[in-house]
N, CA, C and O atoms as a Tinker XYZ file with bonds, in Angstrom:
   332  protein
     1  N      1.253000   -2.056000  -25.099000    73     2
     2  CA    -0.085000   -2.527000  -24.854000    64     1     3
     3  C     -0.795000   -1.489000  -23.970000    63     2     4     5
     4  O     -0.312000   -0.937000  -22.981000    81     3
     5  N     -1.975000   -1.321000  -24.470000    73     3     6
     6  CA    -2.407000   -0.206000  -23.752000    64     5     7
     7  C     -3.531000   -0.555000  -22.197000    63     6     8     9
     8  O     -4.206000   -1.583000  -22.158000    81     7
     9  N     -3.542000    0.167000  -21.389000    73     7    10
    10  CA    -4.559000   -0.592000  -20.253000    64     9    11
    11  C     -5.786000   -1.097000  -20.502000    63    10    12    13
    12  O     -6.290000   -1.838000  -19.658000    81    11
    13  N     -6.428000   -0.808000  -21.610000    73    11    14
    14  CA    -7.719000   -1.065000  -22.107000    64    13    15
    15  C     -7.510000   -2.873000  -22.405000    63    14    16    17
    16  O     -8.100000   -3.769000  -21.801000    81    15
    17  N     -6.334000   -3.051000  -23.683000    73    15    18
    18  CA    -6.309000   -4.081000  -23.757000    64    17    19
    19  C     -5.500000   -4.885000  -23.166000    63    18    20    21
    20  O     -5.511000   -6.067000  -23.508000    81    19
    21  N     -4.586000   -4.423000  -22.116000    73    19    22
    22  CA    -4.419000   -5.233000  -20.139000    64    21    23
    23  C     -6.011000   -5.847000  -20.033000    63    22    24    25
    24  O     -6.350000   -6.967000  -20.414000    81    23
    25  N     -6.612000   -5.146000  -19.612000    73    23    26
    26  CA    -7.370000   -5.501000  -18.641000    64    25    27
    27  C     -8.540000   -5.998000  -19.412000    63    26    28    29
    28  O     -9.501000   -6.374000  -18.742000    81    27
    29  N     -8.661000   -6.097000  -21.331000    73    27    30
    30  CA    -9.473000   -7.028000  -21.730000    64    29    31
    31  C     -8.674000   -8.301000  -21.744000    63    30    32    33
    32  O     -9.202000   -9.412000  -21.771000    81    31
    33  N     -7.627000   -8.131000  -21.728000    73    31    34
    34  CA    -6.707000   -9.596000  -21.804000    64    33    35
    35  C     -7.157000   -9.826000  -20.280000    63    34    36    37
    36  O     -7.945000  -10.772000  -20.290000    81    35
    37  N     -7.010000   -9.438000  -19.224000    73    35    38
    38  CA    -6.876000  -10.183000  -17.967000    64    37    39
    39  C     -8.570000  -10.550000  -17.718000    63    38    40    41
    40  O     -8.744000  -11.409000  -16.854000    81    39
    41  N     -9.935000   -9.958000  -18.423000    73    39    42
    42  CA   -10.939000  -10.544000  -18.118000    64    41    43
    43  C    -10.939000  -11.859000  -18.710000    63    42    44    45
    44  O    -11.493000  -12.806000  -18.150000    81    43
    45  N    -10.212000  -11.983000  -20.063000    73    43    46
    46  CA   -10.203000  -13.158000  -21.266000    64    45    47
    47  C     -9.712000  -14.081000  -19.981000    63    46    48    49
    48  O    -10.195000  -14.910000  -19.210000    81    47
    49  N     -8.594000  -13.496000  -20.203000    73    47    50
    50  CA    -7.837000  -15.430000  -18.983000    64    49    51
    51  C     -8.494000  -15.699000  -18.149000    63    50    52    53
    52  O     -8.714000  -16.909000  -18.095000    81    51
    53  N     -9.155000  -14.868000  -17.086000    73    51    54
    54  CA    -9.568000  -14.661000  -15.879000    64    53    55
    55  C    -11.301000  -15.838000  -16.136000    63    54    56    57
    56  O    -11.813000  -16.383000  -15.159000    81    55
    57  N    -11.840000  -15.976000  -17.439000    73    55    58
    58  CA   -12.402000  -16.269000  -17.894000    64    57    59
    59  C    -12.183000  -17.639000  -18.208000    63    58    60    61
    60  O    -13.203000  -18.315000  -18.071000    81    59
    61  N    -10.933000  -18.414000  -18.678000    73    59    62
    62  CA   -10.857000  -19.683000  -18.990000    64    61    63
    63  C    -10.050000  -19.426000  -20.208000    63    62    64    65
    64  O     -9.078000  -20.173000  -20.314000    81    63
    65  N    -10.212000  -18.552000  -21.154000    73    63    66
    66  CA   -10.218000  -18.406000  -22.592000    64    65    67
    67  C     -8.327000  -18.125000  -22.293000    63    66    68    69
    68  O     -7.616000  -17.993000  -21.296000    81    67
    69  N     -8.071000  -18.143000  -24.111000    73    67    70
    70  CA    -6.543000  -17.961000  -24.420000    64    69    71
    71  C     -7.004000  -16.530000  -25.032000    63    70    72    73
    72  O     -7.876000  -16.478000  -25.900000    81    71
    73  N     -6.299000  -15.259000  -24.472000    73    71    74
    74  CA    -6.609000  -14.106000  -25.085000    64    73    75
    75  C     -6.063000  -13.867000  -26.518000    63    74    76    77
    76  O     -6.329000  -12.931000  -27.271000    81    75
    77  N     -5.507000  -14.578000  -26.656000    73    75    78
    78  CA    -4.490000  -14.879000  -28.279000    64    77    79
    79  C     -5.352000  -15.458000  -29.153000    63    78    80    81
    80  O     -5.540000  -14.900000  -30.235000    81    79
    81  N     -6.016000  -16.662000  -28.841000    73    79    82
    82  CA    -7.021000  -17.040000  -29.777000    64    81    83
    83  C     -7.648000  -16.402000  -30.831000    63    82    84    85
    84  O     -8.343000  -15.457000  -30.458000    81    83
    85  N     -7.635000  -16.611000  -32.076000    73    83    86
    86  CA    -8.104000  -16.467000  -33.355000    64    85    87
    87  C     -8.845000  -17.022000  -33.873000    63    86    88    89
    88  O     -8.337000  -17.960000  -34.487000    81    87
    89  N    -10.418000  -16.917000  -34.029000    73    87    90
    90  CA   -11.203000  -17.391000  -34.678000    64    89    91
    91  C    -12.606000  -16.496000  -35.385000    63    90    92    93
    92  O    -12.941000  -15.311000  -35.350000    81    91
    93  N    -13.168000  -17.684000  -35.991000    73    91    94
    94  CA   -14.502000  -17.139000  -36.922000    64    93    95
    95  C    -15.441000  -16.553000  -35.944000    63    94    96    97
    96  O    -15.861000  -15.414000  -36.148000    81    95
    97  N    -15.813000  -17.221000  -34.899000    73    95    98
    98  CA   -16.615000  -16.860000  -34.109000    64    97    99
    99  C    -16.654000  -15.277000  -33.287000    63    98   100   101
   100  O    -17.455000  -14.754000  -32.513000    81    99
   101  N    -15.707000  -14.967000  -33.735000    73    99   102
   102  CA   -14.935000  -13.013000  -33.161000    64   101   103
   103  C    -14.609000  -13.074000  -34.577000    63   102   104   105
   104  O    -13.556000  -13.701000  -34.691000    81   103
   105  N    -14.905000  -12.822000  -35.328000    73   103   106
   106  CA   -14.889000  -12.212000  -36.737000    64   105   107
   107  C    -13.160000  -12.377000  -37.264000    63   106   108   109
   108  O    -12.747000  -11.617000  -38.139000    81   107
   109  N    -12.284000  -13.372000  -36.677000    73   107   110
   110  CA   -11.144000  -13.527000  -36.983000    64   109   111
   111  C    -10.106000  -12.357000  -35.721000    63   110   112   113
   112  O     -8.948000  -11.972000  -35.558000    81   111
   113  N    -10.947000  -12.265000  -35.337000    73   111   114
   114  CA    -9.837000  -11.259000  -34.049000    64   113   115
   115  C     -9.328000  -11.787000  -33.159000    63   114   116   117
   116  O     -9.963000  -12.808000  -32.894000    81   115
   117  N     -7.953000  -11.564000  -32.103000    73   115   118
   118  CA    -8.077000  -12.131000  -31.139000    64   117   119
   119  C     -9.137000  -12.065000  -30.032000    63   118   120   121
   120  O     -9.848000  -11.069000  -29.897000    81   119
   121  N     -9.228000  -13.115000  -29.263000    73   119   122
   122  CA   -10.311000  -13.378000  -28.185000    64   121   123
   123  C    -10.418000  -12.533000  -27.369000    63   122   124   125
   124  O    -11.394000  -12.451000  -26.623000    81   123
   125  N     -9.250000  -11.595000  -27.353000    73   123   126
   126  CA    -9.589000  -10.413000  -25.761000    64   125   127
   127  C    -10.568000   -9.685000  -26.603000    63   126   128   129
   128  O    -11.735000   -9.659000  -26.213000    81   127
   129  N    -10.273000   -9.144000  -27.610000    73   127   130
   130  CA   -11.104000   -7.906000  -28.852000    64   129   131
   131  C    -12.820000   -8.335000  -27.955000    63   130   132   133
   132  O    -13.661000   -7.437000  -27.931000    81   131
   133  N    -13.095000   -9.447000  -27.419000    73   131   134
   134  CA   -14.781000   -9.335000  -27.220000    64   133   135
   135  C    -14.726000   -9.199000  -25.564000    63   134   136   137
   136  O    -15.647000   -9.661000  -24.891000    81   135
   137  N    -14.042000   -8.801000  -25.194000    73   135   138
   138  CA   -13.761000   -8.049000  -23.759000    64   137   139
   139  C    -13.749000   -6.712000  -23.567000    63   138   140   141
   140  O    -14.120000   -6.092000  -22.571000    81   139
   141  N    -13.165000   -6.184000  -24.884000    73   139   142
   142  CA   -12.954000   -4.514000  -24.592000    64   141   143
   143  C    -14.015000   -3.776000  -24.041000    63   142   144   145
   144  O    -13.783000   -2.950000  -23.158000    81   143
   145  N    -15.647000   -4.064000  -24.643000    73   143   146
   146  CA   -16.807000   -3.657000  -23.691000    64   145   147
   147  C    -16.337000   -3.613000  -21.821000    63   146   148   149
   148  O    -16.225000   -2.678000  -21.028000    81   147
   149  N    -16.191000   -4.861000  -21.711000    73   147   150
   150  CA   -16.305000   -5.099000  -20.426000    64   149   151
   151  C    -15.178000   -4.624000  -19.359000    63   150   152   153
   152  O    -15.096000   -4.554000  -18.132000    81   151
   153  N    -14.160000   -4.268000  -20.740000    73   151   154
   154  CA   -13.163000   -3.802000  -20.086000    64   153   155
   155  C    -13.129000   -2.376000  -19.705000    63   154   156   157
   156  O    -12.500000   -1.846000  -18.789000    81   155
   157  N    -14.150000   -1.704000  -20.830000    73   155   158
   158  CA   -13.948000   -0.117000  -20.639000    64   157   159
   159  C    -14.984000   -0.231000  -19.510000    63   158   160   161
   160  O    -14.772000    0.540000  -18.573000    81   159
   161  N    -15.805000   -0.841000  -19.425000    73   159   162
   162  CA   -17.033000   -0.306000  -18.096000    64   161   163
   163  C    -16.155000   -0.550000  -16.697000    63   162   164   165
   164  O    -16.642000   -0.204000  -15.621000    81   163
   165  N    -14.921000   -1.124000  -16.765000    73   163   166
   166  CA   -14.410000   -1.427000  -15.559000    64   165   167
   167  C    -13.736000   -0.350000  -15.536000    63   166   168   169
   168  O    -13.411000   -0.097000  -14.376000    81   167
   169  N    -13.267000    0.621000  -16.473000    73   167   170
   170  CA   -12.116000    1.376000  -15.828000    64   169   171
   171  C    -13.203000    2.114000  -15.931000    63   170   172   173
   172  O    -12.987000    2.778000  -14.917000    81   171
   173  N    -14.731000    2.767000  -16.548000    73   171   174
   174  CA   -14.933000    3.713000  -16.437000    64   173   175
   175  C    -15.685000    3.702000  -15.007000    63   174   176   177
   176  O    -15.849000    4.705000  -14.312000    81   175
   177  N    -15.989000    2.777000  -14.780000    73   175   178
   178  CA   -16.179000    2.592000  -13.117000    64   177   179
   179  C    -14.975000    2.987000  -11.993000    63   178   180   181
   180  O    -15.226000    3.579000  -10.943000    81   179
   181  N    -13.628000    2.552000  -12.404000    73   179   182
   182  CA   -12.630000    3.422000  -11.676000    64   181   183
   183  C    -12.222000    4.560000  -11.531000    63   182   184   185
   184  O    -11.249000    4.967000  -10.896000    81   183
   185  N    -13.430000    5.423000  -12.492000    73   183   186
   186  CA   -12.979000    6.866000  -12.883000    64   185   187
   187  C    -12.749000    7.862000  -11.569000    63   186   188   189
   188  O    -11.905000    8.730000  -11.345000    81   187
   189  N    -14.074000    7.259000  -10.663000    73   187   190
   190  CA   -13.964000    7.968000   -9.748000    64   189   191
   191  C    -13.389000    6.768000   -7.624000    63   190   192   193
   192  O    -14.021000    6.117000   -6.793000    81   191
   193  N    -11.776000    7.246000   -7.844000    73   191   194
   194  CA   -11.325000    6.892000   -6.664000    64   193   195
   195  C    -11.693000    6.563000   -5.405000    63   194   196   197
   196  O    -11.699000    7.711000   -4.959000    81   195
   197  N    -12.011000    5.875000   -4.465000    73   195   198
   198  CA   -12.416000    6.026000   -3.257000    64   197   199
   199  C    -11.943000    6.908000   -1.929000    63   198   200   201
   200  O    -10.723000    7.053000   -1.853000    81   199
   201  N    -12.302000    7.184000   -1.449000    73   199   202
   202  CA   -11.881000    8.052000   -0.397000    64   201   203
   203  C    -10.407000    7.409000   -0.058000    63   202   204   205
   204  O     -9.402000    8.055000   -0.355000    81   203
   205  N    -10.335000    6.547000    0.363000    73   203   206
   206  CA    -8.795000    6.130000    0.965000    64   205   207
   207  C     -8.134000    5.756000    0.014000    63   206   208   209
   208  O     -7.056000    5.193000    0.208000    81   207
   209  N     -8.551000    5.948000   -1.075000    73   207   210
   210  CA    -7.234000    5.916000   -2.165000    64   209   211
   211  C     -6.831000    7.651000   -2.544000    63   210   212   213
   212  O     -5.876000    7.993000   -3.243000    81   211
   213  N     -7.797000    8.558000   -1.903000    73   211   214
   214  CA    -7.473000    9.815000   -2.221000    64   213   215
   215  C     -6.519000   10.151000   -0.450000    63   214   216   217
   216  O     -5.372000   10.571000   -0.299000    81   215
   217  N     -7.071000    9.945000    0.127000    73   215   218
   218  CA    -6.469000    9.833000    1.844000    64   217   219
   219  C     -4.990000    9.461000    1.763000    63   218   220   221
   220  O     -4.107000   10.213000    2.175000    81   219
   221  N     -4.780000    8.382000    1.265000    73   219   222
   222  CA    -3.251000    7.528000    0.833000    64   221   223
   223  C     -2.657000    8.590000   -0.234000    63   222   224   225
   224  O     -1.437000    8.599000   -0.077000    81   223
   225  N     -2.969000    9.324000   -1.068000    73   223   226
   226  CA    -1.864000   10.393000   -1.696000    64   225   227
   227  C     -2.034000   11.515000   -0.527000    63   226   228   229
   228  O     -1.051000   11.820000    0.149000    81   227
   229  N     -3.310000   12.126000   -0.302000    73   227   230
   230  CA    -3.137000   13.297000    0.389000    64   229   231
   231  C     -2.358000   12.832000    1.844000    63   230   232   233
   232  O     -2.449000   13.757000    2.651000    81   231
   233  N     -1.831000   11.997000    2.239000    73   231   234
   234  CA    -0.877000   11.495000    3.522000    64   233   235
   235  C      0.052000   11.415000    2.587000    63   234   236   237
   236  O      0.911000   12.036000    3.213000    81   235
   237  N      0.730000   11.065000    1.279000    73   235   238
   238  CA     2.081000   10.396000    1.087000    64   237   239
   239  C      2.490000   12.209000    0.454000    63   238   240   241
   240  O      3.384000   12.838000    1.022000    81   239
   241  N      1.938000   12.649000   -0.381000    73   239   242
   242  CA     1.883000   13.702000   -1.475000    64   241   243
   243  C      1.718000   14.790000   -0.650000    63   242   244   245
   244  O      2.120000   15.715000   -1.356000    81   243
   245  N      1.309000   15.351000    0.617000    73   243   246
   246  CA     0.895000   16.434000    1.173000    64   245   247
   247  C      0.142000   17.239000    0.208000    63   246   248   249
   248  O      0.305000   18.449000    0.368000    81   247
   249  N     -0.519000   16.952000   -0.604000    73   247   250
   250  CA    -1.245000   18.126000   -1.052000    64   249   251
   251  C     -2.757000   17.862000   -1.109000    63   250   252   253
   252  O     -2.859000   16.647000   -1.277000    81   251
   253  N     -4.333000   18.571000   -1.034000    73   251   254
   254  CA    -5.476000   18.015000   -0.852000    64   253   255
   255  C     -6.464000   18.639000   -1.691000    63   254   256   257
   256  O     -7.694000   18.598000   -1.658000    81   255
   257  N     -5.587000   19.272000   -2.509000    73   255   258
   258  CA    -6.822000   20.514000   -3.041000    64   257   259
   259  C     -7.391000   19.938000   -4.609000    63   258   260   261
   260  O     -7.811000   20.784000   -5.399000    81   259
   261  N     -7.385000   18.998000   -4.866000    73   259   262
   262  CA    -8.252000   18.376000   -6.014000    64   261   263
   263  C     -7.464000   17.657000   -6.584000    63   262   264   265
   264  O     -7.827000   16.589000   -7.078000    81   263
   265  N     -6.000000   18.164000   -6.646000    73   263   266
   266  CA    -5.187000   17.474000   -7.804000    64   265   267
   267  C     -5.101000   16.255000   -7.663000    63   266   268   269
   268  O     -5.093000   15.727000   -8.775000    81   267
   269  N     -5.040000   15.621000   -6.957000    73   267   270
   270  CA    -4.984000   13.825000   -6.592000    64   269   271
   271  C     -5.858000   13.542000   -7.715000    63   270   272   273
   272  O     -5.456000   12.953000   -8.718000    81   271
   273  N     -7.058000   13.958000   -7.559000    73   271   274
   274  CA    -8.672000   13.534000   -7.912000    64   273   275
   275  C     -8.185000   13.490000   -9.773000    63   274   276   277
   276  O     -7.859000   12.604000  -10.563000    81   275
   277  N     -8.406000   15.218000   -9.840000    73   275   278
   278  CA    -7.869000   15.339000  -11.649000    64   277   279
   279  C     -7.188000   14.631000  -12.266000    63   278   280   281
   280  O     -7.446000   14.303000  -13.425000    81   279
   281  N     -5.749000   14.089000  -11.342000    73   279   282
   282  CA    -5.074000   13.052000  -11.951000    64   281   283
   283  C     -5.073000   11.894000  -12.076000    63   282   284   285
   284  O     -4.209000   11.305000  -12.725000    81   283
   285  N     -6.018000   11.336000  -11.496000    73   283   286
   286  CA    -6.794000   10.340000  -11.540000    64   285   287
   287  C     -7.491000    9.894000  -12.540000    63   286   288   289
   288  O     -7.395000    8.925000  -13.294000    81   287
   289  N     -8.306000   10.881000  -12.402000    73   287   290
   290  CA    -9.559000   10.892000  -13.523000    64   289   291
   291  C     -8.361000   11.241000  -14.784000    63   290   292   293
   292  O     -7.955000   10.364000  -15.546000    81   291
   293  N     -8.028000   12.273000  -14.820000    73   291   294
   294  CA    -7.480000   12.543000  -16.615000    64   293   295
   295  C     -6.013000   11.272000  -17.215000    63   294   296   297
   296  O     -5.238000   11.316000  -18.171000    81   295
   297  N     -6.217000   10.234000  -16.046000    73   295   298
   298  CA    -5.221000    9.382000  -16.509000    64   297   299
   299  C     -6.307000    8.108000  -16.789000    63   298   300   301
   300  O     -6.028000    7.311000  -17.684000    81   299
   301  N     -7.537000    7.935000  -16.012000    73   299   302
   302  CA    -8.259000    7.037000  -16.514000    64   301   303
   303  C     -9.065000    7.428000  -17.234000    63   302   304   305
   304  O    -10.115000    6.795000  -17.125000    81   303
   305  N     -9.084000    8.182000  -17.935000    73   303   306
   306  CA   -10.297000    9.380000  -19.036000    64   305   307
   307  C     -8.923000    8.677000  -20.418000    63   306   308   309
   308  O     -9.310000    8.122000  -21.447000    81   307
   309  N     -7.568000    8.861000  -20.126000    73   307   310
   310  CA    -6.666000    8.901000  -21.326000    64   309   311
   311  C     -6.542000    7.198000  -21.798000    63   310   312   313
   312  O     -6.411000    6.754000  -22.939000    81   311
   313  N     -6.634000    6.443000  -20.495000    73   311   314
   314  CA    -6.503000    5.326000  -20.778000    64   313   315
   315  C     -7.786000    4.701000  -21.751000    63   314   316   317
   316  O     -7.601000    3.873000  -22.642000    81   315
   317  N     -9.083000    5.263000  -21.393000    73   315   318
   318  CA   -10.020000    5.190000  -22.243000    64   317   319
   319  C     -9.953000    5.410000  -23.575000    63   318   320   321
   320  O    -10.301000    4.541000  -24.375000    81   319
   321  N     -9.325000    7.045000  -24.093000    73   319   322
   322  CA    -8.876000    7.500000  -25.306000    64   321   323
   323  C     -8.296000    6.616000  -25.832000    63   322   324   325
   324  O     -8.744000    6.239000  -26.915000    81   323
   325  N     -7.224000    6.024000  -25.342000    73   323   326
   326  CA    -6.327000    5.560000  -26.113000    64   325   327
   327  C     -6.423000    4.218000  -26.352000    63   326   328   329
   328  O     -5.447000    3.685000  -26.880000    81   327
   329  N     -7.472000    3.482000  -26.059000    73   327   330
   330  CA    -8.303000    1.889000  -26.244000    64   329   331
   331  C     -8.863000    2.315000  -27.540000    63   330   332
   332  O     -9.584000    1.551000  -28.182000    81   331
């Protein structure tokens, strides 16, 4: 399962709904399928880290020179791709 459809499944439940659900009303898809919008604007909103989530590697990781950041981004850039 890929994070895209994690986290359209966890808006579905989070919502009331059964993310499994199958019906006419979603064109016969399951019920998360009308989350994926809402799901990609959430990670593409996580694209960019907050300072103390970059602070918390550059203290655990010793290193400060961008790579935290890149890997960040090119793991939530892939998680996008691959939705």
């Amino acid at each position: 399962m890929t994070p895209l459809e994690l986290a359209a499944r966890s808006l579905c439940n989070n919502e009331g709904h059964d993310p499994d659900r199958v019906g006419l009303s979603n064109n016969g898809d399951h019920y998360w399928t009308t989350y994926v919008g809402k799901a990609r604007a959430v990670l593409e909103a996580l694209r960019e880290p907050s300072e103390a989530m970059l602070e918390a590697v550059y203290r655990e990781m010793r290193f400060d020179d961008g790579t935290a950041l890149k890997a960040w981004q090119r793991m939530i850039d892939a998680a996008l791709e691959e939705g």
